[in-house]
C-alpha positions in Angstrom: -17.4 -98.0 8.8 -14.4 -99.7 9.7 -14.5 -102.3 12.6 -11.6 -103.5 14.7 -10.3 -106.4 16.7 -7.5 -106.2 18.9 -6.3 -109.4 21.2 -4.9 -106.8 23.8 -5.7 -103.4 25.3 -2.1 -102.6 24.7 -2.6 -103.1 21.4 -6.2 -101.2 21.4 -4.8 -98.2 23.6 -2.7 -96.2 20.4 -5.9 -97.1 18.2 -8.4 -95.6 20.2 -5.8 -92.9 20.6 -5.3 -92.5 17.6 -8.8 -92.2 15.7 -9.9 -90.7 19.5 -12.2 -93.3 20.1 -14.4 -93.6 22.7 -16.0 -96.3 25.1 -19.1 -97.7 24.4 -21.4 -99.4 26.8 -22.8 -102.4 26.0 -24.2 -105.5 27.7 -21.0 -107.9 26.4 -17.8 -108.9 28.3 -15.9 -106.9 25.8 -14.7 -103.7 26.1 -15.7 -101.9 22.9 -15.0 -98.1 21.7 -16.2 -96.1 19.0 -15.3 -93.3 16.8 -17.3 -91.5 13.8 -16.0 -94.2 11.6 -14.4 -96.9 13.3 -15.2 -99.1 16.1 -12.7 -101.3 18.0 -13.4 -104.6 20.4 -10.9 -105.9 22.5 -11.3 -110.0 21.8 -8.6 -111.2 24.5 -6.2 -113.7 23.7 -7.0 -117.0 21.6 -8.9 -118.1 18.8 -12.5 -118.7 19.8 -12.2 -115.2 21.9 -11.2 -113.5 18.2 -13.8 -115.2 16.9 -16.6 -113.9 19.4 -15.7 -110.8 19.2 -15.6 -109.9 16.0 -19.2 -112.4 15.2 -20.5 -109.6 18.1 -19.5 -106.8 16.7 -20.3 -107.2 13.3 -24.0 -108.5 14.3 -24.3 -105.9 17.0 -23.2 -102.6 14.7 -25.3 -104.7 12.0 -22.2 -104.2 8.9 -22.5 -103.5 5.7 -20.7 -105.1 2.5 -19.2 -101.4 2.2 -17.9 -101.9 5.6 -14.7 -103.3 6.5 -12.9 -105.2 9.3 -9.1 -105.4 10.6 -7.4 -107.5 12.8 -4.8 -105.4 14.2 -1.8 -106.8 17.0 1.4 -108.0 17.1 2.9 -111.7 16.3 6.1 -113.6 16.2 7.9 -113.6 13.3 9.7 -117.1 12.5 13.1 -115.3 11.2 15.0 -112.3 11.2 13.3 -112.0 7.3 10.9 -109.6 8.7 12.5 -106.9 11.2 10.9 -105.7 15.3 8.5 -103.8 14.4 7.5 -104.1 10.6 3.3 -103.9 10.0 2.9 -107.0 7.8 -1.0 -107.4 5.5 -1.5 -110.9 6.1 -2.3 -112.7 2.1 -2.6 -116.4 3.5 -4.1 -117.3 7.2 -3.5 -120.8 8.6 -5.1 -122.7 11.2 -2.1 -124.6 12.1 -4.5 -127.3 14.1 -6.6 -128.4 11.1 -4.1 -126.7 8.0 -7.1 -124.8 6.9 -6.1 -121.9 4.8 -8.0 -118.6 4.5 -7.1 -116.0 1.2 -8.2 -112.3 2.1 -8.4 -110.5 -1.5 -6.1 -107.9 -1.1 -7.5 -105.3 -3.9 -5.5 -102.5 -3.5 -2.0 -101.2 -3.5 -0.4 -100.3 0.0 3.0 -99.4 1.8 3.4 -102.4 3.8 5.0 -106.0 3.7 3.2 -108.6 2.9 3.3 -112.6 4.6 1.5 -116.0 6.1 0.4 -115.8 9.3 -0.5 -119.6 11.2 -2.2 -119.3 13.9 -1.4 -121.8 17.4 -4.2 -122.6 20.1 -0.9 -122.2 22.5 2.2 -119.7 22.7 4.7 -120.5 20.4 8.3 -121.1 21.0 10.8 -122.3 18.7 13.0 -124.2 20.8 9.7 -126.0 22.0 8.3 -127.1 18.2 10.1 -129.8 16.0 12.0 -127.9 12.7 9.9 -126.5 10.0 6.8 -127.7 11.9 5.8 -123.7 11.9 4.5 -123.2 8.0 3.6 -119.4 8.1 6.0 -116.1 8.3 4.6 -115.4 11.8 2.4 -116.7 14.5 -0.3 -115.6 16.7 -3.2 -116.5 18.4 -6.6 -115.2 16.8 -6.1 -114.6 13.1 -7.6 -117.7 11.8 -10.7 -117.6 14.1 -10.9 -113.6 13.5 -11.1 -114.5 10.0 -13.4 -117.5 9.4 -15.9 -115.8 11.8 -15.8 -112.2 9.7 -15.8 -114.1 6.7 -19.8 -115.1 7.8 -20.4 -111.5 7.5 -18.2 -109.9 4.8 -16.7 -110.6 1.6 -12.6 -111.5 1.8 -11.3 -108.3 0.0 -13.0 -106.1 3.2 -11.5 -108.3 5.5 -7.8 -108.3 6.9 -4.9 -109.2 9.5 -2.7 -106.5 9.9 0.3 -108.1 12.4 3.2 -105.9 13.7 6.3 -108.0 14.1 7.0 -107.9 18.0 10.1 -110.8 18.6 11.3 -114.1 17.1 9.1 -116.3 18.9 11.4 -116.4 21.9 10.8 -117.0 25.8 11.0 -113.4 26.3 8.0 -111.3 27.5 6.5 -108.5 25.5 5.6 -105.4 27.8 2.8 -103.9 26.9 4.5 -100.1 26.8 6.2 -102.0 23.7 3.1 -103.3 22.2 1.9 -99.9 22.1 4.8 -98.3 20.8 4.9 -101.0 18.1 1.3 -100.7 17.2 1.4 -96.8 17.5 4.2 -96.5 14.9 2.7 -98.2 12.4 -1.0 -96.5 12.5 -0.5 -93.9 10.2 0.6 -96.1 7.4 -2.4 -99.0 8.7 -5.2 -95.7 8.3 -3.6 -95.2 4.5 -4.7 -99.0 3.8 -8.1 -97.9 5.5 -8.2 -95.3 3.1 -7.4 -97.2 0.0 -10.0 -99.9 1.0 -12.6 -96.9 1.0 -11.7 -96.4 -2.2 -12.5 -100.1 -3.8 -16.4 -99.4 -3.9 -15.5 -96.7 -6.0 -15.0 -99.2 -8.6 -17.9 -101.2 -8.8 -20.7 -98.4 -9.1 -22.9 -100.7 -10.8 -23.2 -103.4 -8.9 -25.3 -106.7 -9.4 -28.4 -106.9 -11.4 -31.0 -109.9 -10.4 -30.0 -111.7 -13.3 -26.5 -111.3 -13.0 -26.5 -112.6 -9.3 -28.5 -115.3 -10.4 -25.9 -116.3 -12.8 -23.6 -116.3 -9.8 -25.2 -118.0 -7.5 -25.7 -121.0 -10.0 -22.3 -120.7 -11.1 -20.4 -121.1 -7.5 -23.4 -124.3 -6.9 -22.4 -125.6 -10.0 -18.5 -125.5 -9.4 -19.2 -126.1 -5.9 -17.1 -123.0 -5.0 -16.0 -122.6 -1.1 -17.4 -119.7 0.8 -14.4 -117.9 -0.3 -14.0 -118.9 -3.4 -18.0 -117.4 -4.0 -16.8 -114.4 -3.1 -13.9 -113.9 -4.7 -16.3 -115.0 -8.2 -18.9 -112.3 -6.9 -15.7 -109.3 -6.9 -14.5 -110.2 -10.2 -17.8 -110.1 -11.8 -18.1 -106.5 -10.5 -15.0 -105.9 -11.5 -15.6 -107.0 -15.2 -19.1 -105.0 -14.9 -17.5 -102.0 -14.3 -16.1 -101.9 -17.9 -18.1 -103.8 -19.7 -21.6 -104.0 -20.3 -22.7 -106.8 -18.9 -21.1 -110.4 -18.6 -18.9 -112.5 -20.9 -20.7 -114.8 -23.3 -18.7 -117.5 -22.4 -19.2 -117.2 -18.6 -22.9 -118.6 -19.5 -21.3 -122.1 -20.9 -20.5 -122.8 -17.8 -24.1 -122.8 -16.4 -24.1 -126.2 -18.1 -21.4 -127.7 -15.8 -22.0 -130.2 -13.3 -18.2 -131.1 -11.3 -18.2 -134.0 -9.5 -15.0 -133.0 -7.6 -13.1 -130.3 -5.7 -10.6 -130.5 -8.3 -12.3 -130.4 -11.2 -14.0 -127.1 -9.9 -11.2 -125.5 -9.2 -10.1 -125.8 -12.2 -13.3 -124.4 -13.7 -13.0 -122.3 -11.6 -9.3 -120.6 -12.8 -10.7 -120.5 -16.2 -14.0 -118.3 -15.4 -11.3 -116.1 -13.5 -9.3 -115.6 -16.8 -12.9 -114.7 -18.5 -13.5 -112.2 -16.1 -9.6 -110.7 -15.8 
């Protein structure tokens, strides 16, 4: 199943279109429609709103690890870089209020352009920010909240922003016929990505043993791995597994490693990556 937040219906309407999608009634103050495989919430504008919906709708529809979610909508892009209209697959999420970083795992290959997206509490102008104070290729309003919520639910590689570039972060209003049109171009080569996320559980058939999530869990308390980072550890594991019978003899030295700083895990943590790649 793949679920789906949009900010706007503007941005919903060639979705549900689209993968003919339809309403849903449910006791919630968000519009929600559903398909055969896909379901789509319409958050409204701003952080906290992304991150209600998409804490609802994952809870609600009660996803899977072999699910996946997408942040779909438009943003502002902070140059001329990226073009009107490009579909960009967000690598790097700010919170621009607290310069929190999230790192979706982006597993497979795909057609689109790739950037940082920061995301504001407030519209963003250029003209009304001091230079260089905007660190990310574009801006919007719910990326960071979509994805720290999500990230609760799902592992980073199964979830994503996908932001079509809609102006230069001008004083101009986007109408929503041109939201739609934007989003609507760009649908055919967002459902190939869908498709190639599909194909990612194809490639770790095995799975986790007992043991081997034991071995895991111990190492990302030892190393005092971030949320994230646990995750991350968990998909190359699987990833090593699927070639190999079972996991690196030298992974298990590690089980005997006590950091005593963010630092110093982190760069435990690079070296068990290189074990497992």
């Amino acid at each position: 199943m793949f679920y789906i937040v949009t900010a706007y219906h503007a941005e919903a309407r060639p979705v549900i279109e689209y993968f003919n999608l339809k309403k849903v009634v449910k006791n919630s103050r968000f519009q929600i429609f559903a398909g055969s495989d896909v379901v789509l919430i319409e958050s409204g504008p701003g952080i906290v709103a992304s991150a209600c919906a998409a804490s609802f709708l994952l809870s609600e529809f009660k996803a899977e690890d072999k699910d996946a979610i997408l942040n779909i909508g438009i943003a502002g892009a902070k140059n001329a870089d990226l073009k009107i209209g490009d579909a960009v697959l967000c690598h790097k999420i700010i919170y621009h209020d607290t310069g929190r970083a999230f790192y979706p795992d982006i597993l497979v290959k795909h057609a689109m352009k790739e950037g940082v997206l920061e995301t504001f509490d407030f519209p963003v102008a250029k003209e009304d920010l001091p230079e260089n104070s905007i660190e990310g290729d574009m801006v919007d309003m719910e990326g960071a909240g979509f994805f720290e919520a999500a990230s609760f639910f799902m592992p980073p590689h199964k979830i994503h922003c996908i932001k079509v570039v809609s102006d230069y972060l001008e004083k101009v209003p986007v109408e929503p016929a041109f939201v739609s049109r934007l989003i609507g171009d760009n649908l055919s080569l967002i459902r190939d990505f869908m498709l190639s996320l599909e194909s990612v559980d194809s490639f770790f058939p095995r799975g986790l043993s007992r043991e081997d999530r034991e071995v895991i869990e111990k190492l990302a308390e030892n190393l005092k791995l971030s949320f994230t980072m646990a995750h991350q550890l968990k998909n190359l594991a699987l990833f090593y597994l699927s070639s190999h019978e079972r996991l690196p003899e030298e992974l298990f030295d590690f089980l005997n490693v006590r950091v005593n700083s963010k630092r110093e895990g982190k760069n435990c943590f690079e070296r068990v990556k290189k074990l497992l790649c």
